[in-house]
C-alpha positions in Angstrom: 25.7 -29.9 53.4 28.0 -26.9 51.9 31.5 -28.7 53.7 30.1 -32.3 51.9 29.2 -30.6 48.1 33.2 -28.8 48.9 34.8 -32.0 49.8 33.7 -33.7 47.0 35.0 -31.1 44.4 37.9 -31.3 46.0 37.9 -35.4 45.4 37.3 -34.8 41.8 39.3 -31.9 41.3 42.4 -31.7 44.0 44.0 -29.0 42.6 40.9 -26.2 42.5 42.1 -23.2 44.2 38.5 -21.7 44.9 37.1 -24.7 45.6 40.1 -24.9 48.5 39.3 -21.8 49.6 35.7 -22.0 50.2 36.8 -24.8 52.3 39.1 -23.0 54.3 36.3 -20.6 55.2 33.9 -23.2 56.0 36.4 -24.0 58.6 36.9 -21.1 59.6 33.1 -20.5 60.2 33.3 -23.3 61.9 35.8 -22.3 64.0 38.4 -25.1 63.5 41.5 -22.6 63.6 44.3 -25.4 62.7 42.3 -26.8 59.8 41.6 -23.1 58.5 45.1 -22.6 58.1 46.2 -26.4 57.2 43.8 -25.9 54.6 45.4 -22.4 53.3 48.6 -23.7 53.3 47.2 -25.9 50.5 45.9 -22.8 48.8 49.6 -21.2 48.9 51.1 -24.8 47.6 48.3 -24.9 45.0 49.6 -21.1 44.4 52.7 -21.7 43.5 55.0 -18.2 42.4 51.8 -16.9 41.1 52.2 -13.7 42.7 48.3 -12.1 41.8 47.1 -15.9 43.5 49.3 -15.7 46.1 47.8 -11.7 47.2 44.7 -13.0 46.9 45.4 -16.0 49.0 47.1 -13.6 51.8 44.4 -11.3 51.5 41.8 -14.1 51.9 43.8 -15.7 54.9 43.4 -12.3 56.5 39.5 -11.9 55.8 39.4 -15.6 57.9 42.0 -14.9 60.7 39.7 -11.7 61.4 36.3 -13.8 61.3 38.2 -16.2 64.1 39.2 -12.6 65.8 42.6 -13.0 65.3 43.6 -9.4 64.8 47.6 -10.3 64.9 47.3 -13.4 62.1 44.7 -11.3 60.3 47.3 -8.2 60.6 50.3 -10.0 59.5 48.4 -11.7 56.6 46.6 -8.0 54.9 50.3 -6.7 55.6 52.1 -9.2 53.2 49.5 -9.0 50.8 49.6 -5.6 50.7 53.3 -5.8 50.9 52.9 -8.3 47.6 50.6 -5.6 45.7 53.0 -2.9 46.0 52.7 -0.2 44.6 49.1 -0.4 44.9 47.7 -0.7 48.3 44.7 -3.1 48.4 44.7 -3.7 51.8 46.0 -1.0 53.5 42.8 -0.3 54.5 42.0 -3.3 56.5 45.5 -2.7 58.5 44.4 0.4 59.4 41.4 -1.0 60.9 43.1 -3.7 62.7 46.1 -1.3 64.3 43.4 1.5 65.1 41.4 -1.1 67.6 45.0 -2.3 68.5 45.7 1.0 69.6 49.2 1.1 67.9 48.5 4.4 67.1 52.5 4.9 65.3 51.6 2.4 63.2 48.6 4.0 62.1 50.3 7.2 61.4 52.2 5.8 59.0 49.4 3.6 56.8 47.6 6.8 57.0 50.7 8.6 55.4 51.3 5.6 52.8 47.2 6.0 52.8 47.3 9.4 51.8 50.0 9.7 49.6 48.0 7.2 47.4 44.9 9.4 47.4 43.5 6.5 49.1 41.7 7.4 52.0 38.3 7.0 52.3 36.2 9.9 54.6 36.0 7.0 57.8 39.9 6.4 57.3 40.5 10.0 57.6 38.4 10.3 60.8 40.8 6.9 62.0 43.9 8.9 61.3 42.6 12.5 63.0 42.3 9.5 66.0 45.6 8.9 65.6 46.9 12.6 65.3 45.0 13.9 68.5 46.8 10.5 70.1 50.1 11.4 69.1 50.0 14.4 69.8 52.6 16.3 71.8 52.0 17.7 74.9 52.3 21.0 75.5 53.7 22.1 78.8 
């Protein structure tokens, strides 16, 4: 199948980063965590300093931790990527996602600031960071 046509790329060409990475994901959709990530270790060897590969691999790390519904990998991934990218913001948005269902709603505040700043927010982000406002929210005695 798909893993078989993958592997044997990879026989005949080692060093193929996409070829890597769709084999990382078939893991993942497979659900073999420690291969996943064995796997994307290769992808950040076969990355070397390339910074724009390296983002990419992060951000694609991320994408694979969340499919395996590991919000804190998946958060810690998007945040280095986006870290990476700076000063653009690539995938600020997916961190906003992940600390909104966290519930780390100080966290949120502040990629919806960095968010905003940008001019990045889209209209569901903004409803995501009212959340956060009405959570943060002093009370008034």
């Amino acid at each position: 199948g798909a893993e078989r046509a993958v592997r044997a790329g990879l026989e005949r060409q080692p060093r193929d980063l996409r070829l890597t990475m769709a084999l990382a994901q078939w893991l993942a959709r497979r659900a073999d965590t420690a291969a996943m990530r064995a796997t994307m270790q290769r992808v950040f060897d076969l990355s070397g300093a390339d910074v724009d590969r390296r983002i990419e691999a992060y951000g694609h790390l991320g994408r694979l931790e969340l499919e395996l519904r590991n919000e804190g990998e998946a958060l810690s991934a998007f945040e280095r990527a986006d870290a990476m990218a700076y000063p653009a913001h690539p995938y600020l948005g997916q961190v906003l996602t992940i600390v909104h269902r966290m519930g780390d709603f100080r966290r949120l505040r502040d990629v919806c600031t960095t968010l905003s700043d940008a001019e990045q927010l889209s209209a569901a982000q903004r409803t995501l960071c009212a959340d956060a406002d009405r959570r943060e929210a002093p009370v008034a005695l």
